[in-house]
C-alpha positions as a Markdown table, in Angstrom:
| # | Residue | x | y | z |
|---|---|---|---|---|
| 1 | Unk | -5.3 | 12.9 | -15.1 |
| 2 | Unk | -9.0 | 13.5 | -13.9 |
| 3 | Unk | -9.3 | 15.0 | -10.4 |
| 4 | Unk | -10.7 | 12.0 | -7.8 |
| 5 | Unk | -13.8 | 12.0 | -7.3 |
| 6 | Unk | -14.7 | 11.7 | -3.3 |
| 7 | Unk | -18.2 | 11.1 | -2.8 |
| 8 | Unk | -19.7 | 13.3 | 0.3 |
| 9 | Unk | -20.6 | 12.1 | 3.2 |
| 10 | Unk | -19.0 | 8.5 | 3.1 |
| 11 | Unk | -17.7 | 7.1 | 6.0 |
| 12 | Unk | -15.0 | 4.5 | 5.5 |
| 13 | Unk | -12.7 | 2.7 | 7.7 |
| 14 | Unk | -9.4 | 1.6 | 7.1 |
| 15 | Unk | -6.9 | -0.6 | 8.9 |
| 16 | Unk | -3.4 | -1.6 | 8.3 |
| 17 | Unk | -1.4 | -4.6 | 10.1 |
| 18 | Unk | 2.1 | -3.9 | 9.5 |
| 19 | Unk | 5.4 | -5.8 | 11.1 |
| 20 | Unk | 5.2 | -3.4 | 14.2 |
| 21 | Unk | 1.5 | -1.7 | 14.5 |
| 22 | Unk | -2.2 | -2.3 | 13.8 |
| 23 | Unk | -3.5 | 1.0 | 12.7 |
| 24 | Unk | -7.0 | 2.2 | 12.0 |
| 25 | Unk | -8.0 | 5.2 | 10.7 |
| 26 | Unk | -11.8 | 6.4 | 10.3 |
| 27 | Unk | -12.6 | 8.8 | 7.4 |
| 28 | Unk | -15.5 | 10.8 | 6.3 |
| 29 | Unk | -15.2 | 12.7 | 2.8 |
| 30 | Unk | -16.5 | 16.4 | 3.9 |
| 31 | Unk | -18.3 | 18.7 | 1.6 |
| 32 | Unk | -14.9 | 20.0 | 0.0 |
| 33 | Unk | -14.2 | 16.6 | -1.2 |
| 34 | Unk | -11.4 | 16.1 | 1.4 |
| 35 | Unk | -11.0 | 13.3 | 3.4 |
| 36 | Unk | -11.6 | 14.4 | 7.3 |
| 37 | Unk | -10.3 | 12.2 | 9.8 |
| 38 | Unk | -12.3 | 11.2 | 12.3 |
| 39 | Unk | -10.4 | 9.4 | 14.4 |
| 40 | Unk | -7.3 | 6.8 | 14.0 |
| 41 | Unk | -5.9 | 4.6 | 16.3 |
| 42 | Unk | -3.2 | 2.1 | 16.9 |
| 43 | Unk | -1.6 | -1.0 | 18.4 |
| 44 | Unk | 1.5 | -2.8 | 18.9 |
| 45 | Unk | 1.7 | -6.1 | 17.2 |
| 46 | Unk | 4.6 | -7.8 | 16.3 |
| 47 | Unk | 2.9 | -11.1 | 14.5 |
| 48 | Unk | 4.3 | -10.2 | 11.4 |
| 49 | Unk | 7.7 | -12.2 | 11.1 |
| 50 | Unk | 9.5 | -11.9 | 7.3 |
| 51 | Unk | 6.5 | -10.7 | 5.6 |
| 52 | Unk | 4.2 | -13.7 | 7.0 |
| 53 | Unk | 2.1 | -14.1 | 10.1 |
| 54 | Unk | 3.2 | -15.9 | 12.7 |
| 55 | Unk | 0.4 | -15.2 | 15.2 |
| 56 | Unk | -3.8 | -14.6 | 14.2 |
| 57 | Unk | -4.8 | -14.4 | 17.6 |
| 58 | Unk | -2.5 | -11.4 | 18.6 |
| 59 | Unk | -3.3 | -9.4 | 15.2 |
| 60 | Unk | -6.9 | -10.3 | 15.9 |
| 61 | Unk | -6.5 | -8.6 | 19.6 |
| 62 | Unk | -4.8 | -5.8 | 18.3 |
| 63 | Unk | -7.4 | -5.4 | 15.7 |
| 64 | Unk | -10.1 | -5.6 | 18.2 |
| 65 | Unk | -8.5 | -3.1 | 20.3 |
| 66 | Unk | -8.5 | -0.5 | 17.8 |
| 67 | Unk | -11.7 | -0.8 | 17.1 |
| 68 | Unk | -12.9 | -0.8 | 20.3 |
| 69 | Unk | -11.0 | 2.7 | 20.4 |
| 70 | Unk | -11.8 | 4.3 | 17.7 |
| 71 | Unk | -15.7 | 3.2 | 18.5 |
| 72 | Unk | -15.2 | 4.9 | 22.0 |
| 73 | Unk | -13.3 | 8.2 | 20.3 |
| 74 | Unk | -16.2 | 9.0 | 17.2 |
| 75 | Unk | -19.0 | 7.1 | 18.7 |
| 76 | Unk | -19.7 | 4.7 | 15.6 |
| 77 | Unk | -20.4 | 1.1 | 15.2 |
| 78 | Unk | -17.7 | -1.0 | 13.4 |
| 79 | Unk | -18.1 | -3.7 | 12.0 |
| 80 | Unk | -16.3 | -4.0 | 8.8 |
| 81 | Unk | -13.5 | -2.2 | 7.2 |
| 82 | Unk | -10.9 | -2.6 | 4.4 |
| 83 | Unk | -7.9 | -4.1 | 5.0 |
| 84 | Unk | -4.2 | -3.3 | 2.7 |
| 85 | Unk | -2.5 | -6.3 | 1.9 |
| 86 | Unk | 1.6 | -6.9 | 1.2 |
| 87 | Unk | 2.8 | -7.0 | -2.5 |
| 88 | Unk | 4.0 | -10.5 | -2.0 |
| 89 | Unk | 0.6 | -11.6 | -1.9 |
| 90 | Unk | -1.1 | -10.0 | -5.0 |
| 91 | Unk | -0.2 | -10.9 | -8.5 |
| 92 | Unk | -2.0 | -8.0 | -11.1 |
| 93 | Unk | -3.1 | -9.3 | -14.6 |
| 94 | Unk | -3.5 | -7.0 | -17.3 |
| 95 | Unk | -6.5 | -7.6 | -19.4 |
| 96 | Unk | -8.5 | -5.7 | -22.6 |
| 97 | Unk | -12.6 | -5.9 | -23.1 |
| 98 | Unk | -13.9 | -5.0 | -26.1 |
| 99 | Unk | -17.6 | -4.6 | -25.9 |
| 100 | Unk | -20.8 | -3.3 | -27.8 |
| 101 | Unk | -23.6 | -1.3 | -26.0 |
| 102 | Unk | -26.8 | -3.3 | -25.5 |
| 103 | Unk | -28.8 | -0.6 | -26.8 |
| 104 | Unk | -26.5 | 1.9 | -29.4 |
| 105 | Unk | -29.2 | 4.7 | -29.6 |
| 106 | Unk | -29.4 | 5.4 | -25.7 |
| 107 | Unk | -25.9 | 4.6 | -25.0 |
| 108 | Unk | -23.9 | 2.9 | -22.7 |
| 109 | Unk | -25.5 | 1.5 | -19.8 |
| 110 | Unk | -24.6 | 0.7 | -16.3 |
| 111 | Unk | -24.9 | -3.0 | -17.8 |
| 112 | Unk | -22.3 | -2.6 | -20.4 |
| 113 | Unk | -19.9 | -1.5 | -17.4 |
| 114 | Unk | -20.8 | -5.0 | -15.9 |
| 115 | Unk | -20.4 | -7.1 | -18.0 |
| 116 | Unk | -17.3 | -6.0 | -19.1 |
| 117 | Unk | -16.5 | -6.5 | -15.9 |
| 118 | Unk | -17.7 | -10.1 | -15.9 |
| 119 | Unk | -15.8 | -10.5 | -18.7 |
| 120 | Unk | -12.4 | -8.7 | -17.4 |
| 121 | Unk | -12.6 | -11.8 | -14.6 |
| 122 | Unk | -12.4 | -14.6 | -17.2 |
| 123 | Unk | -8.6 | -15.4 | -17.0 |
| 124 | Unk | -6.5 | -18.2 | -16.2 |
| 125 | Unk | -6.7 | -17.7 | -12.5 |
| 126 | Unk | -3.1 | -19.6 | -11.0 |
| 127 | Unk | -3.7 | -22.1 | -8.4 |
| 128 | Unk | -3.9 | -20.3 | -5.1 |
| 129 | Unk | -5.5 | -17.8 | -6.0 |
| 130 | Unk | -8.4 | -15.4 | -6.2 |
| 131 | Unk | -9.9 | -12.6 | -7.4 |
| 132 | Unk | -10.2 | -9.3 | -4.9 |
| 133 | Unk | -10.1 | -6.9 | -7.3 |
| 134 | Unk | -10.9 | -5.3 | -11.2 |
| 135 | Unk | -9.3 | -1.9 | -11.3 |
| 136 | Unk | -10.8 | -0.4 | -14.5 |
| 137 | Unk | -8.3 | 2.7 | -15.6 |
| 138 | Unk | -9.6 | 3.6 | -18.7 |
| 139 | Unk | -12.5 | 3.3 | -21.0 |
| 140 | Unk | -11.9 | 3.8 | -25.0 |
| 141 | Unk | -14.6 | 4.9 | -26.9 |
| 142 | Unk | -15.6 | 4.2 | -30.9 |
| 143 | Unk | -13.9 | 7.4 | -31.9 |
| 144 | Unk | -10.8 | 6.8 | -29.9 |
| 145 | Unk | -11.9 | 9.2 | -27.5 |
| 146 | Unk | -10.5 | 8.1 | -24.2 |
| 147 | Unk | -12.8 | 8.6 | -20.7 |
| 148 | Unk | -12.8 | 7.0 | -17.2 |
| 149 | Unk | -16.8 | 7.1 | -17.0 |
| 150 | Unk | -18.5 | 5.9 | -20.2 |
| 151 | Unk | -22.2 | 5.5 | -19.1 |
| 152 | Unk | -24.3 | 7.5 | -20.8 |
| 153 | Unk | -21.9 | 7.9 | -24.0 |
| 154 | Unk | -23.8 | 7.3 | -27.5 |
| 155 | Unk | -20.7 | 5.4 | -28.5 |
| 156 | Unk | -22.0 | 2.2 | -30.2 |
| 157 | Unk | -19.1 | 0.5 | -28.2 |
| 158 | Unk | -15.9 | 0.8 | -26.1 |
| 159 | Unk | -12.6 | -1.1 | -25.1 |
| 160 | Unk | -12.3 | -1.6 | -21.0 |
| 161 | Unk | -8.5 | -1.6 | -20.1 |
| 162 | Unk | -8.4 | -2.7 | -16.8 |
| 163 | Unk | -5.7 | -4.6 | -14.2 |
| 164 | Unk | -7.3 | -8.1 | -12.3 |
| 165 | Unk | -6.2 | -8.3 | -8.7 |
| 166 | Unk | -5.4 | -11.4 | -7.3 |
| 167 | Unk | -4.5 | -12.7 | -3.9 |
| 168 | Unk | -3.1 | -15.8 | -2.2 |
| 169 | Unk | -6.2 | -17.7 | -1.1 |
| 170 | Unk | -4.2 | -18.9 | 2.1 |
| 171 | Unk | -3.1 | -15.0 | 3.4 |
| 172 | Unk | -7.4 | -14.2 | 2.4 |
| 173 | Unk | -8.5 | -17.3 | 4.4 |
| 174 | Unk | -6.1 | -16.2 | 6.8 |
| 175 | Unk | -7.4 | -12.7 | 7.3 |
| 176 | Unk | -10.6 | -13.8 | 7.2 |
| 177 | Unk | -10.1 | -15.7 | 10.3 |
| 178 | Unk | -8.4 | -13.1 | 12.3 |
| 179 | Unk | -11.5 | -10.5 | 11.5 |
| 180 | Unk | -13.7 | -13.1 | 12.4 |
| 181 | Unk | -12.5 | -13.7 | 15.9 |
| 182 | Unk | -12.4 | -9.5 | 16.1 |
| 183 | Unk | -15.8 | -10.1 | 15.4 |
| 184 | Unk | -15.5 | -7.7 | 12.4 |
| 185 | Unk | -15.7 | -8.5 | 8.3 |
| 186 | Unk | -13.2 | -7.1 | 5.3 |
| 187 | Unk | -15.1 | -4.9 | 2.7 |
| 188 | Unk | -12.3 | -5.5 | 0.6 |
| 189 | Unk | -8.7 | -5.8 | 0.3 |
| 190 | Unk | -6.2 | -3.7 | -1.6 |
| 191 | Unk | -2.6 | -4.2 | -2.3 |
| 192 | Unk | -0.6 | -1.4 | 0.1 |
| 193 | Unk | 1.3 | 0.6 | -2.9 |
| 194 | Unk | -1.8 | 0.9 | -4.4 |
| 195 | Unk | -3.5 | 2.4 | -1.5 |
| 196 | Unk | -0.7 | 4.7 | -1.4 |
| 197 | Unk | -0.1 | 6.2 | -5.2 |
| 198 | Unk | -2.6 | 9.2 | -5.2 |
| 199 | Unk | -1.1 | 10.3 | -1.2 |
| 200 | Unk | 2.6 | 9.3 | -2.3 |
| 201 | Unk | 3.2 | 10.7 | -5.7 |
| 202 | Unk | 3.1 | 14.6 | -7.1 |
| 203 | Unk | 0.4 | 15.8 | -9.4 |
| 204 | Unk | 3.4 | 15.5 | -12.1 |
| 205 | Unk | 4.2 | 12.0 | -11.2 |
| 206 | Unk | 1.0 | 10.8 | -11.6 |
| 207 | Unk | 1.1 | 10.1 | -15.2 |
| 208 | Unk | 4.4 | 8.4 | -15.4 |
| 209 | Unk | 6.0 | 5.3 | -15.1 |
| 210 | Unk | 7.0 | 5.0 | -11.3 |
| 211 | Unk | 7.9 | 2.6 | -8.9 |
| 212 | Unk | 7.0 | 3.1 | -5.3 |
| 213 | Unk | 9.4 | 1.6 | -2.8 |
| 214 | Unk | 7.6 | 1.6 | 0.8 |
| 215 | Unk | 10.4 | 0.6 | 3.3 |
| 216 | Unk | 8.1 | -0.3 | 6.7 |
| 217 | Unk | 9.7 | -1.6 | 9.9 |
| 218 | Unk | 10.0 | -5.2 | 8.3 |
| 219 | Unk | 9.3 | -5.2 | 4.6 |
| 220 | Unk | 9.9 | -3.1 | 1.6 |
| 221 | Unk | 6.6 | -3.0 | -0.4 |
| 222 | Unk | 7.4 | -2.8 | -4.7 |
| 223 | Unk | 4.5 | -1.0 | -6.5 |
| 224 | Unk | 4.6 | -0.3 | -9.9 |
| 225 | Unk | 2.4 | 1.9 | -12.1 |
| 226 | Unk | 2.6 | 2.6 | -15.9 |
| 227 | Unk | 0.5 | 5.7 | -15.4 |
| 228 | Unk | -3.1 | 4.8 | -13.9 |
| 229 | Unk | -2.3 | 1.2 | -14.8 |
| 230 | Unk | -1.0 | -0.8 | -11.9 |
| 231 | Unk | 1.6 | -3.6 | -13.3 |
| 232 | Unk | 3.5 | -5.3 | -10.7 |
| 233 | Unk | 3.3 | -5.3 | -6.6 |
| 234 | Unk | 6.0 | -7.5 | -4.5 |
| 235 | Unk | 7.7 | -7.5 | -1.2 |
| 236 | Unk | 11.4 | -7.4 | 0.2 |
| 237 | Unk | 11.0 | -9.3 | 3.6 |
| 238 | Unk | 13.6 | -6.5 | 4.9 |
| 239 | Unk | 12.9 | -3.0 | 6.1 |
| 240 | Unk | 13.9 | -0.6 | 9.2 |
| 241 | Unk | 14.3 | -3.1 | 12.0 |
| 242 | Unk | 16.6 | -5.0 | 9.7 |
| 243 | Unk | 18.8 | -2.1 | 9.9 |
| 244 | Unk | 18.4 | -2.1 | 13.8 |
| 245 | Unk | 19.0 | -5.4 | 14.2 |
| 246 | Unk | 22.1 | -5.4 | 12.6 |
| 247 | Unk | 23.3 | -1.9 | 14.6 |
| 248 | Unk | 22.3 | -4.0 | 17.9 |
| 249 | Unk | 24.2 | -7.2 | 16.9 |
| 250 | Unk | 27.6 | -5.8 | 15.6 |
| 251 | Unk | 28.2 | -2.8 | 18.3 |
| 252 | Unk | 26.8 | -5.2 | 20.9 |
| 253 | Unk | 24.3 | -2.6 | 22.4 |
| 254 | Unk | 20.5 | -3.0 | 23.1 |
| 255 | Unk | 17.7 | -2.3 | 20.4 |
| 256 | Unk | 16.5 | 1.0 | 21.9 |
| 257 | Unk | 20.2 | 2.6 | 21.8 |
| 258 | Unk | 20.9 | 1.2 | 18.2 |
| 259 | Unk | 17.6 | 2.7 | 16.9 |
| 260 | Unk | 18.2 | 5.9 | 18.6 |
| 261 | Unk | 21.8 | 6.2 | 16.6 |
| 262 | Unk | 20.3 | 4.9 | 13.1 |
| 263 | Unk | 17.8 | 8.3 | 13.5 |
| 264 | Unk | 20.9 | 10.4 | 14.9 |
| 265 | Unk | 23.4 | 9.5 | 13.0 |
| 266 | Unk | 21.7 | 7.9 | 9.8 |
| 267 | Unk | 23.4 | 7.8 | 6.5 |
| 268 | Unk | 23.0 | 5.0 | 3.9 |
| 269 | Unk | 26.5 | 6.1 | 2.0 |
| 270 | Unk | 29.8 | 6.1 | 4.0 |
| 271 | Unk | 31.0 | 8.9 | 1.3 |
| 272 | Unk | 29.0 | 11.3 | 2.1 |
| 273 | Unk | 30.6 | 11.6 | 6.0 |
| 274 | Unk | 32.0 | 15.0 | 6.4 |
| 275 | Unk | 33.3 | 14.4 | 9.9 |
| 276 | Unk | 34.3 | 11.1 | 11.1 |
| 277 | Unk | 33.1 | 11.7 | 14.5 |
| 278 | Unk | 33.5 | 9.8 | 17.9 |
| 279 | Unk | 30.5 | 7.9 | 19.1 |
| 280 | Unk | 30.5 | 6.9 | 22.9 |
| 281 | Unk | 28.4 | 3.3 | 23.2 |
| 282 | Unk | 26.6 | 1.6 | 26.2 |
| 283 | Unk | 27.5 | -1.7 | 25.9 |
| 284 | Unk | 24.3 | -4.6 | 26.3 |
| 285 | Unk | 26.9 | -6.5 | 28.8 |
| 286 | Unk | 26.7 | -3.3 | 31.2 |
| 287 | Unk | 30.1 | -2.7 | 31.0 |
| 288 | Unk | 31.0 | 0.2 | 33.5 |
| 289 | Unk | 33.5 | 1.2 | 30.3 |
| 290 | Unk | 31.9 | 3.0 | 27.3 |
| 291 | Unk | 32.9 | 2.0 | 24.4 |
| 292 | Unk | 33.9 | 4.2 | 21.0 |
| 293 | Unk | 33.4 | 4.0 | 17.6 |
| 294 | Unk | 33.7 | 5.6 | 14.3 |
| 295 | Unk | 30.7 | 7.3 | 13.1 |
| 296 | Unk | 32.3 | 5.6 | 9.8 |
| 297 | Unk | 32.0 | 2.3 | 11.4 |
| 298 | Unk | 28.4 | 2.4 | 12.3 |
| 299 | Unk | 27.7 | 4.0 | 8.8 |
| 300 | Unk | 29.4 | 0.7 | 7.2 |
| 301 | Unk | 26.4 | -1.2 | 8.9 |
| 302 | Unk | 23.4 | 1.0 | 7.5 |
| 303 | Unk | 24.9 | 0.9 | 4.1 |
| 304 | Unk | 25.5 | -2.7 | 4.0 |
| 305 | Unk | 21.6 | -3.6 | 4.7 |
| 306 | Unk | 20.4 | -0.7 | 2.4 |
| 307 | Unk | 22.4 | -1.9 | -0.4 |
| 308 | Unk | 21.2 | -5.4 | 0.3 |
| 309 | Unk | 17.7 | -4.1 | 0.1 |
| 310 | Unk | 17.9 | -2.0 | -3.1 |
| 311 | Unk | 20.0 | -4.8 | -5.2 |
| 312 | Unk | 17.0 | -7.4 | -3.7 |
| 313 | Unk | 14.4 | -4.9 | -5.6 |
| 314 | Unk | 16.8 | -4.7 | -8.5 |
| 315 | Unk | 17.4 | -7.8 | -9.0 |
| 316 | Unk | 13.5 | -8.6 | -9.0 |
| 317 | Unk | 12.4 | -5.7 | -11.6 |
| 318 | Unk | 15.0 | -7.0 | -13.7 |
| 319 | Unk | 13.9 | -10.8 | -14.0 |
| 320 | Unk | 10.3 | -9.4 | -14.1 |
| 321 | Unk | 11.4 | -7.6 | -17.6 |
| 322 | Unk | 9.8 | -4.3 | -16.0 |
| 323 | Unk | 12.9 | -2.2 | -15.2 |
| 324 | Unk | 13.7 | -0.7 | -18.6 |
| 325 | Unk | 9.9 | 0.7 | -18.3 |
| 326 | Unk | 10.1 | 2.5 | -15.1 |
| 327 | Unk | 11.2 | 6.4 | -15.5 |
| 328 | Unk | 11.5 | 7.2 | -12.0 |
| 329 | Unk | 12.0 | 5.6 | -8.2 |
| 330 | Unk | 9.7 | 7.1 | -4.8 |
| 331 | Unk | 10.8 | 6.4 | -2.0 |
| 332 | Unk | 8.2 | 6.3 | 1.3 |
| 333 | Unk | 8.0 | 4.5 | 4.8 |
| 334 | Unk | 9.2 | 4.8 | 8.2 |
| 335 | Unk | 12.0 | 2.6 | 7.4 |
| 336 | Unk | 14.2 | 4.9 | 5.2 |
| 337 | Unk | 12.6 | 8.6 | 6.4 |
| 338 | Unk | 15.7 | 9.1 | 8.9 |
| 339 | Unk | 18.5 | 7.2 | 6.7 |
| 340 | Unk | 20.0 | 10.4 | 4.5 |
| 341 | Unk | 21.2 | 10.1 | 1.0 |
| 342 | Unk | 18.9 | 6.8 | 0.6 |
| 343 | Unk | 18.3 | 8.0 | -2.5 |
| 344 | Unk | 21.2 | 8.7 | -3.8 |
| 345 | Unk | 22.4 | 5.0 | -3.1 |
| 346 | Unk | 19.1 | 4.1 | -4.3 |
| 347 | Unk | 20.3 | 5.9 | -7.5 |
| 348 | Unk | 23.5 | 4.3 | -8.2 |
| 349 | Unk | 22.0 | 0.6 | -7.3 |
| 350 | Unk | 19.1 | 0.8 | -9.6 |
| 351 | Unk | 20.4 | 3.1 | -12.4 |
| 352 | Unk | 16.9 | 4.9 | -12.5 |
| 353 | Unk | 16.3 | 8.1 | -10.6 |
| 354 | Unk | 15.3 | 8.1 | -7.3 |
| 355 | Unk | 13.6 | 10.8 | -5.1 |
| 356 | Unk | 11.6 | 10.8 | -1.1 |
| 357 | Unk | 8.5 | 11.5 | -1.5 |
| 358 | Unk | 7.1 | 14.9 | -1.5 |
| 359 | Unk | 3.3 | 14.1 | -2.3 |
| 360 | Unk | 0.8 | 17.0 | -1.8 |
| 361 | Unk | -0.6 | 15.6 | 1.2 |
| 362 | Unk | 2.0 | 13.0 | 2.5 |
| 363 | Unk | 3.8 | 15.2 | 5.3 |
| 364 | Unk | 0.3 | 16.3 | 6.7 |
| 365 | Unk | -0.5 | 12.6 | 7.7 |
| 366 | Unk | 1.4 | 11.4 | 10.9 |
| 367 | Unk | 4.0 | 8.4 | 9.3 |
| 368 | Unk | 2.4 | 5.9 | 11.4 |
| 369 | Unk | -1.2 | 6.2 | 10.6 |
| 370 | Unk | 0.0 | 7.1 | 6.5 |
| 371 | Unk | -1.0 | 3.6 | 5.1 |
| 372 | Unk | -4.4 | 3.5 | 6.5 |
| 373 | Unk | -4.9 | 7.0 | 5.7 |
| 374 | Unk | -4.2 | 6.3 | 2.2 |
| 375 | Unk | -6.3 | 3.3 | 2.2 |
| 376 | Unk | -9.3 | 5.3 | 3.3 |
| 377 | Unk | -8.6 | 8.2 | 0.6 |
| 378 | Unk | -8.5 | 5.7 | -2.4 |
| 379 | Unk | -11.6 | 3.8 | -1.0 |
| 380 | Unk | -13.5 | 7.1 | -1.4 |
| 381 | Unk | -12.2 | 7.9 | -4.6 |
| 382 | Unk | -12.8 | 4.5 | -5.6 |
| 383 | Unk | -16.8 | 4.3 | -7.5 |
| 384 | Unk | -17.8 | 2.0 | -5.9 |
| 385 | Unk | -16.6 | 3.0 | -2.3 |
| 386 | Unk | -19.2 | 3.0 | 0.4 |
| 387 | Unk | -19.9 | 2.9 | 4.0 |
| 388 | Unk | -19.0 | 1.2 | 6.9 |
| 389 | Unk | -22.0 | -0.3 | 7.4 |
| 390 | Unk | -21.7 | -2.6 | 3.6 |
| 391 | Unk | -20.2 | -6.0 | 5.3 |
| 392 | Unk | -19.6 | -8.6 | 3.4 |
| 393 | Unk | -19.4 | -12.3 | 4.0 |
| 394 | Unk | -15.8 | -12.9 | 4.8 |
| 395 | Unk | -15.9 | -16.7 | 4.2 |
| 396 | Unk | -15.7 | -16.8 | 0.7 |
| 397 | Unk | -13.2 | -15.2 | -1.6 |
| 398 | Unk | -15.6 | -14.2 | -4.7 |
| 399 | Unk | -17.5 | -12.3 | -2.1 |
| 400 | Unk | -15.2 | -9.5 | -2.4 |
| 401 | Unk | -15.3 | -9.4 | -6.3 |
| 402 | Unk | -19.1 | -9.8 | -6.4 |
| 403 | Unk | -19.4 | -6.7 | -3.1 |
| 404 | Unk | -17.6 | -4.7 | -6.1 |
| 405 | Unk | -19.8 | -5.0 | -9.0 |
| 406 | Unk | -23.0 | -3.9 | -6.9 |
| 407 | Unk | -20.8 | -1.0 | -5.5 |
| 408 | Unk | -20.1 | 0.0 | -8.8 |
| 409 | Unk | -23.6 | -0.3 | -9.9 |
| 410 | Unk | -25.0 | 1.6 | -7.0 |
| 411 | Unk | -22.3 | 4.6 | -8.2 |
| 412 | Unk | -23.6 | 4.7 | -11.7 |
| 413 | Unk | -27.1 | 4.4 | -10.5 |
| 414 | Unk | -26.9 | 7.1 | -8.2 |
């Protein structure tokens, strides 16, 4: 696996709207190819219901607001920025170019790249859709030799493996209206677990067949990669506030008290209890009694959901045909971090290892600016990643695909 390659001095802004938060975070790739943080930002926005939105114009404020902040904290003008988008609305195709340089005795050419590129898009597109993306992983040369950068090569020709990205033309047009009334435009879109890979996953990891499970406050993003080839994105319309809810409704106490006990007392496997403590309640009613339960018995509730959640994902890797492919199981999000032994139940549920996440960089970013961080970080490592200033015009989907091919020209150019 080749290093990423972080071009200096970009400035890239990243936002993501999840069930709870807007978050924004504004990067700049520093002369040690690291990604330095000039600001980030958030709002509270609960527009998201089930994994769809229920309400532009509040996302739209919330969006506005951040940018209004994080133009007030680092003194830019912002008027574009990439946005992540939920599994549920992307479907990745899988497609092979095989093509000959124009010109075999200088090599291949910046042109080559693109029109394999051009070719790459020719697929049945499904109705509803649209291309947002062409993630090329890897270039194969004449000899067999395998690169990531082939311009330049004398190889007379090459084989471009590379994934399509599609979204729902609905949640785009969607989008594109809630920007617009933030007065601000989407350089591009990118599915969340593929934002996060490179920040989630070890150095080791990188190379194998994983899925990512991103449990958020209300959904449970799928992401699965077959080393640098991402094969399949989804979403669970159930995550952390699921878990709440459910603490809330059975012990009949308010949200703030049941979320409080899931981080205190959470467990996802009643098994694992070693003292079946007493926990003293206060009741929604106001009862001037406290009530007590069983550590056991609020256990019982966190399990329930969390098993519900990892036989949803099981049950859709299986009728995808994927599951005998994936090796190993990640587990990220602000949804599972304070639920112990997640893994473990993950584990035995799945029948595929399962681990948290320990990326290299993942505990140095604060869990509720992660996403947007890891959106920024795989724009910039992205060729064709630029800055803020490269709108595009948000009113037509193949804007974003055709913003990408002169982004990846102006990288080989350059």
């Amino acid at each position: 696996m080749e290093e990423l390659t972080l071009a200096i001095g970009d400035i890239i802004v990243g936002i993501d709207i999840g069930t709870s938060k807007v978050s924004l975070v504004v990067g700049e790739v520093n002369n040690f190819n690291q990604i330095e943080i000039i600001c980030s930002t958030s709002h509270k926005c609960s527009a998201i219901k089930k994994g769809k939105i229920v309400d532009e114009e509040a996302i739209s404020i919330a969006i506005a607001n951040v940018v209004k902040d994080a133009e007030m904290e680092s003194g830019l003008k912002i008027n574009s920025s990439y946005v992540t988008i939920p599994g549920k609305y992307a479907t990745i195709v899988q497609n092979s170019v095989n093509k000959e340089a124009r010109d075999r005795y200088a090599g291949i050419s910046v042109k080559d790249i693109s029109s394999a590129l051009m070719q790459a898009k020719d697929i049945d597109i499904p109705e509803g859709k649209s291309i947002i993306d062409i993630v090329a992983d890897e270039f194969i040369l004449e000899d067999g030799k395998i690169v990531s950068d082939p311009v330049g090569n004398l190889s007379t020709g090459f084989t471009m493996k590379a994934q399509v990205i599609l979204a729902d033309k609905d949640y785009v047009r969607q989008l594109c209206n809630i920007f617009r009334r933030a007065d601000m435009e989407i350089d591009g879109l990118v599915p969340e677990t593929l934002a996060e890979r490179n920040l989630i996953l070890d150095t080791n990891e990188l190379n194998d067949n994983i899925m990512i499970l991103d449990m958020g406050a209300g959904n449970t993003d799928i992401g699965v990669f077959e080393g640098n080839s991402f094969v399949y994105t989804n979403t669970v319309p159930l995550g952390g506030d699921n878990i709440t809810n459910d603490i809330a409704l059975v012990l009949d106490i308010s949200q703030e008290e049941a979320d409080k006990l899931k981080r205190q007392y959470g467990l996802a496997m009643k098994s694992f209890i070693d003292n079946d403590n007493e926990i003293v309640l206060n009741t929604c009613k106001g009862d001037s009694k406290s009530k007590v339960i069983k550590s056991s018995e609020l256990i019982e509730i966190i399990e329930a959901r969390i098993e519900e959640i990892f036989s949803i994902v099981n049950k859709d890797i299986t009728a995808q045909g994927i599951k005998s492919r994936i090796n190993n199981v990640v587990l990220t999000g602000q949804g599972i971090i304070n639920i112990n032994k997640s893994d473990v139940a993950g584990k035995i549920i799945l029948n595929i290892p399962v681990k948290i996440s320990t990326g290299r960089l993942i505990s140095t970013i604060r869990p509720s600016y992660r996403t947007a961080y890891a959106l920024v970080r795989y724009i910039a490592a992205r060729p064709f990643a630029k800055n803020v200033s490269s709108n595009i015009d948000s009113g037509s989907e193949q804007s974003f695909f055709k913003k990408i091919l002169e982004r990846i020209k102006e990288f080989f150019y350059s």
